[in-house]
N, C-alpha and C positions, 0 to 999 in steps of 0.2 A: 957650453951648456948641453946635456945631454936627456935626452929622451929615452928611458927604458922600460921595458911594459913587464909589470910588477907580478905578470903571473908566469911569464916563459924568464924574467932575468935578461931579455936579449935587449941589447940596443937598437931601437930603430931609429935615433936620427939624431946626428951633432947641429948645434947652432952658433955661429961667434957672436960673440957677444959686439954689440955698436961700438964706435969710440964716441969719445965725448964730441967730436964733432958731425960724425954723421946722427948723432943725435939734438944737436943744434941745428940742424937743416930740416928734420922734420918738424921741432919745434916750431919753428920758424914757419915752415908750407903751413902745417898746422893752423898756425894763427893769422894768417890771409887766407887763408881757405875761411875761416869762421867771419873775419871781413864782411865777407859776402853773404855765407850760410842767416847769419843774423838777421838778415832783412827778406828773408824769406817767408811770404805766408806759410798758414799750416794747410792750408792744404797741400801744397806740394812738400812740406813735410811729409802730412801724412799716405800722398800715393807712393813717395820710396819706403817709409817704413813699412808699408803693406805689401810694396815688394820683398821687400827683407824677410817679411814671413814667408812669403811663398819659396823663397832662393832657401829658408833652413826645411821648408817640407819636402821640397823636391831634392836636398842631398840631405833628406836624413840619414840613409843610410850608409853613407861614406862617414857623417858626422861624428854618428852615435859609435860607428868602430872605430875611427878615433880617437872617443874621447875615451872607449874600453879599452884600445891599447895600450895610450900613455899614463892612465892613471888607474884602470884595471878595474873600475865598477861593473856589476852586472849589465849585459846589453841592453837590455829591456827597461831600468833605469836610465840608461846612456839615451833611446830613445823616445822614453819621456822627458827628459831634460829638453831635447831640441824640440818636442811639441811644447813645451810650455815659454819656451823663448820666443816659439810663431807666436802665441799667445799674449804675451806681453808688449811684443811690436804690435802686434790690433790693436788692444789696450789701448795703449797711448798714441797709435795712429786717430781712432775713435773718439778719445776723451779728452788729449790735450788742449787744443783749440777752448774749449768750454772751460777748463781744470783755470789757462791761464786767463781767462777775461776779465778783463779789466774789473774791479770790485768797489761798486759807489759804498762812501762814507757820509755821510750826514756830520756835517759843522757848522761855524761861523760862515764858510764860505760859500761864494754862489753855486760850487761845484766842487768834488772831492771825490777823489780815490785811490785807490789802490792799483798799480801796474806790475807785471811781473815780466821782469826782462830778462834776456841772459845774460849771464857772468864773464863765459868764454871758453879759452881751454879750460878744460876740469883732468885732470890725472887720475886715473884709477889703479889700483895697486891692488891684484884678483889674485885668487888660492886654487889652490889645483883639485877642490874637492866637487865642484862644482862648476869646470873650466867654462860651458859656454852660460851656462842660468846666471850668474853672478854677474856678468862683463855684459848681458842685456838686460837684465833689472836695473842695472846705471844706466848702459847705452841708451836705451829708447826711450827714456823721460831727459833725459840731458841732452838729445840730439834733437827731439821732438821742440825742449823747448827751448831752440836757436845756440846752444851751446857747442863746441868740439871737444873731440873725444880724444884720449892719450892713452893707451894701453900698458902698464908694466906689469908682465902675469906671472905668476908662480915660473921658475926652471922648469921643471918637469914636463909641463905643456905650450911650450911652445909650438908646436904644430898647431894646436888647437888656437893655439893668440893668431896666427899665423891666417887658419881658417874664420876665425871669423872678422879680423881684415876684409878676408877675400868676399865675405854674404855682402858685407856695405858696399865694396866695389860692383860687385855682380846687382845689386842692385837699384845700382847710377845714384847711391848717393855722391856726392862730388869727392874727389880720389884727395886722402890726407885729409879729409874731415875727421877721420877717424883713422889712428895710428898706430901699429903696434910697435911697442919701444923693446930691441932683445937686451934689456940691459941686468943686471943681479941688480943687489938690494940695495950694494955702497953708491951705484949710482942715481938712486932717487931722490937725495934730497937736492943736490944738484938741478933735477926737475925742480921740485918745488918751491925753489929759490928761484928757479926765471921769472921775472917782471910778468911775461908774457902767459905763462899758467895762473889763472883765479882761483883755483878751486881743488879740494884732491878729497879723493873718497878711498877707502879701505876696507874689504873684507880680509880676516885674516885672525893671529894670534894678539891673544894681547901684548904677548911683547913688540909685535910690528908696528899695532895701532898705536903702542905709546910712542914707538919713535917717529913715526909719522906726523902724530898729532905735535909731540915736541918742535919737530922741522915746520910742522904748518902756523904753528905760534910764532916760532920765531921769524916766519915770515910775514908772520898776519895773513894766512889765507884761510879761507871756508874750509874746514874740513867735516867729513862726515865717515863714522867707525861703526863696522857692524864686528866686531869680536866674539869671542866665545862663550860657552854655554854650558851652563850645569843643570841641563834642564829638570823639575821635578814631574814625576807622574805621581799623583794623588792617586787614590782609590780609595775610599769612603765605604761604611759593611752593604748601603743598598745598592752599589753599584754592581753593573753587568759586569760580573768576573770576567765571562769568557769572552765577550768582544772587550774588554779593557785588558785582558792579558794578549787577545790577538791583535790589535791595533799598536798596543806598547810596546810590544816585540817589533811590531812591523818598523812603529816609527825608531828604536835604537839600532835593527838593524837598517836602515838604511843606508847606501854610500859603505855597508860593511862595518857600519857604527863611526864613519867621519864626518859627519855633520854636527853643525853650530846648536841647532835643536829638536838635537834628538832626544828623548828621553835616556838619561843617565842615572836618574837616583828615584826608585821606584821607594815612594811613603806612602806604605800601605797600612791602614784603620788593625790593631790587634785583633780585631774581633773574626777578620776575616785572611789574619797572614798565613797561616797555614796552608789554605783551602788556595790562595790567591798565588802561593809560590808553585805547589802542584802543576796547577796550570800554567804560570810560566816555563817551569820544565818541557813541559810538555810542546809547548809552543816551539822554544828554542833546539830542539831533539831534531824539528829539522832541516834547520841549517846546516848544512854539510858543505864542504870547500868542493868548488870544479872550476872548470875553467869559465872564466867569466863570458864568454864566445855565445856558450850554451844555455839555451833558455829555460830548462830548467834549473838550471843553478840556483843553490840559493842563497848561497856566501862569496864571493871574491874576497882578493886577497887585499891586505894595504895598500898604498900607493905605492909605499919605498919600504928596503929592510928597517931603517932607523926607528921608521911608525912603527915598526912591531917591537922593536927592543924597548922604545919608549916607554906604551901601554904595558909589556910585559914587565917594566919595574914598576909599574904604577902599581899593578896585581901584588906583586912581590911585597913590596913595601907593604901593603895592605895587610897581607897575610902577614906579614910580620909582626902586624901591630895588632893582630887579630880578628883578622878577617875569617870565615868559612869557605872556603872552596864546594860550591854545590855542585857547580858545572867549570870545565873546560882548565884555563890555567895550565895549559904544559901544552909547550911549542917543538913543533918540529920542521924547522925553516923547508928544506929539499932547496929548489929551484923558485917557489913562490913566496912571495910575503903572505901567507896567512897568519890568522890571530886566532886562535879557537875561539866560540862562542863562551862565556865567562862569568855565571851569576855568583854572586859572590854576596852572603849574609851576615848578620853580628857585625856592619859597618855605625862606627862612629865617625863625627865632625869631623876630628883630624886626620882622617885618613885620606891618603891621595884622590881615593877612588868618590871622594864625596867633594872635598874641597878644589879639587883639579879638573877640567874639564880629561875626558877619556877620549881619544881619536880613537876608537874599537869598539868592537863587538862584547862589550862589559857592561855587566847589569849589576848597580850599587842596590842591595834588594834591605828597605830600612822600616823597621814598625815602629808606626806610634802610638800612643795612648789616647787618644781623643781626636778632637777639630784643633783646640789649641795647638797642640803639640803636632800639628799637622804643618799648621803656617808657619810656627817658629823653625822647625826642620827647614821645610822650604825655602824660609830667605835667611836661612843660615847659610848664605852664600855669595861667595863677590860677585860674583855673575848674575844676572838677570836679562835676561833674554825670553824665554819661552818656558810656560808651563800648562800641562793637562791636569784636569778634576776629573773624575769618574764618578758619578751618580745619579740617582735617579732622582734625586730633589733640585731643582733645577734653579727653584731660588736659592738655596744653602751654598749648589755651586755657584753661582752668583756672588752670594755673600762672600764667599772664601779668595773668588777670583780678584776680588777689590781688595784683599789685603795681602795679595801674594804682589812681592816683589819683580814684578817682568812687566817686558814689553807687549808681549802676547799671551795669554789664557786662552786655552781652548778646553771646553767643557763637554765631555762624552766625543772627544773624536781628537784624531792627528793634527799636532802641531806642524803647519806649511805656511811657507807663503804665499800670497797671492794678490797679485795684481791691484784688486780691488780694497787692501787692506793694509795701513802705513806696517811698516816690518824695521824692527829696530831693537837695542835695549837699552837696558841701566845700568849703573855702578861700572865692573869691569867689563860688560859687553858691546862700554862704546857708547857712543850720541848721537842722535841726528833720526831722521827716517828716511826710508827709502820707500820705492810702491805708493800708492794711493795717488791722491793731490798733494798729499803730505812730501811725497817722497819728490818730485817733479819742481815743486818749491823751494827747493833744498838749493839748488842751484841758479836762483833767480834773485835777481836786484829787485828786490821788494818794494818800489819808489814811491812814494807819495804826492801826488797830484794836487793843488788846492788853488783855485781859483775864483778870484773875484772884481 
């Protein structure tokens, strides 16, 4: 397995891969370690996961160039990811304890309720677009509530699977509570075939999460899929053009346009496409590629060459079928994976760039004729994960967010996650939730109590 930092092309670090037996032996520590971890109150849960936040604020900045080495995001992104990972271990250091208490029912019986316990190991199968935000959005509500943790992370980053091993340790959670497994992809279901695994969660592609989900059927385990995204941005004619074209830029370019929910297919009201593309030009003019190092950059490159050859036939094919080139579309590799910035108009249904999710810096820029033809655009799509509205009628957005197809709507601002908000979607973006109480849930033996 090799580590190479997507803007120099240079290798920084080989890793061998487990065999199937030193990965039987962590399995193994793994699940006597959770033995024990299970009967742990939360409060001493929650003083290590509080540790844990402090252990990612005091090496952020080892973290964050890390995680901009080996998969080459902007720094400044790199360490906002590690502040919002301290952020999620409060979270559920703060909240768990109350999240799981026990929950009185009303019956026949003298007494009823509801218990939430834990499962066990859970397996996590994490992407490299997001190396440390992703592997603590699971970790700290699955560790919080009495469960252990199994790491299998994207190739690319394993330094980063490697580093945050070491935040749990450095923080006295018990050593092999949580694990990082160096194995590729043919050896996961093998994981999730151990007796000894409960549970397995996935961020990633849709085709990973089907085979996942497939391996977890055929074993009968809990699985939980957060997949891809074709997320829409609405804009409606009363909407703030200029903070909905500076927000939708912001949110497509983030991660350099590799994120699950980013804005990808901008459906914008006729009445104001003209006036609303201007502006996006404008926005996207300045994105300019440098080295991701520097703080003001404001493009990095992809993670790997193949992400760019990808997206670049996605464009291609588009064009083919007739698409508009407004911006960008012509590649010039050098030494880095850049993707130019790429708005692209005169997109139909069938075209990659609307029906496929895009890992880049590409804007499907699509008019519609009304509010109807606003929603049927929008869940003209297998995906469902994340959508934004733009305007200033706050019920209408309302109205519109209750028949758009996704897991999240956000109305006059960037689609994120957060902590306090279950984060998930539909159709091909996957089941289950993550975040909230919703997400902390996810992993527990839901038991029912009833006494008389």
């Amino acid at each position: 397995m090799k580590s190479i930092n997507p803007f120099t092309n240079k290798l920084l670090a080989t890793y061998t891969e487990m065999t199937a037996r030193e990965v039987e032996i962590l399995v193994e520590d793994n699940f006597q370690v959770w033995q024990s971890w299970k009967n742990t109150d939360f409060s001493e849960r929650a003083a290590l996961m509080q540790k844990a936040a402090s252990v990612l604020r005091n090496s952020k900045t080892y973290l964050s160039e890390l995680i901009t080495a080996e998969m080459g995001k902007r720094i400044e992104e790199s360490e906002a990811e590690i502040e919002k990972c301290a952020w999620v271990c409060e979270y559920y250091a703060q909240n768990a304890a109350s999240m799981l208490a026990d929950e009185p029912i009303t019956t026949d019986g003298q007494k009823s309720f509801a218990a939430f316990e834990p499962l066990g190991p859970v397996l996590a199968v994490m992407p490299w677009n997001y190396p440390f935000w992703q592997v603590f959005r699971f970790a700290a509500p699955a560790l919080m509530a009495g469960n252990s943790a199994l790491l299998k992370h994207a190739s690319n980053v394993q330094g980063c699977a490697l580093a945050i091993e070491k935040v749990f340790v450095e923080a006295g959670f018990p050593k092999e509570l949580f694990c990082t497994l160096v194995i590729g992809s043919s050896k996961v279901e093998a994981v999730i075939a151990d007796p000894r695994v409960r549970a397995v969660t996935l961020t990633g592609s849709e085709g990973a999460g089907s085979k996942v989900a497939a391996a977890a059927g055929k074993y009968l385990k809990k699985a939980v899929l957060e997949l891809g995204g074709s997320d829409p941005c609405i804009v409606l004619p009363d909407a703030n053009l200029d903070e909905a074209a500076r927000v939708g830029v912001q949110s497509r370019m983030l991660t350099s346009g590799q994120t699950c929910i980013a804005a990808k297919r901008f459906i914008v009201h006729e009445k104001v496409a003209d006036e609303f593309l201007s502006k996006l030009k404008s926005e996207l003019k300045q994105y300019l590629p440098d080295n991701p190092m520097n703080r003001d950059t404001m493009l990095a490159p992809l993670a790997a060459r193949n992400f760019v050859e990808e997206v670049h036939k996605q464009v291609l094919d588009s064009v083919n079928m007739g698409a508009k080139v407004e911006l960008g579309a012509e590649i010039s590799y050098g030494e880095s994976c850049f993707y130019p910035v790429t708005l692209l108009t005169h997109i139909t249904p069938e075209m990659p760039v609307f029906k496929e999710e895009t890992f880049g810096p590409v804007l499907a820029f699509i008019t519609a004729k009304n509010e109807h033809e606003v929603v049927d655009l929008a869940n003209q799509s297998m995906y469902g994960l994340g959508a934004a509205i733009w305007t200033k009628n706050i019920e209408k957005g309302e109205e519109l967010a209750r028949k758009i197809e996704a897991g999240a709507i956000f109305i006059n601002g960037l689609v994120k996650s957060d902590p306090r908000l279950p984060f998930g979607g539909i159709k091909n973006s996957g089941f289950g939730r993550e975040l909230s109480h919703y997400g902390i849930k996810e992993f527990c033996n839901i038991k029912s109590i009833w006494i008389k």
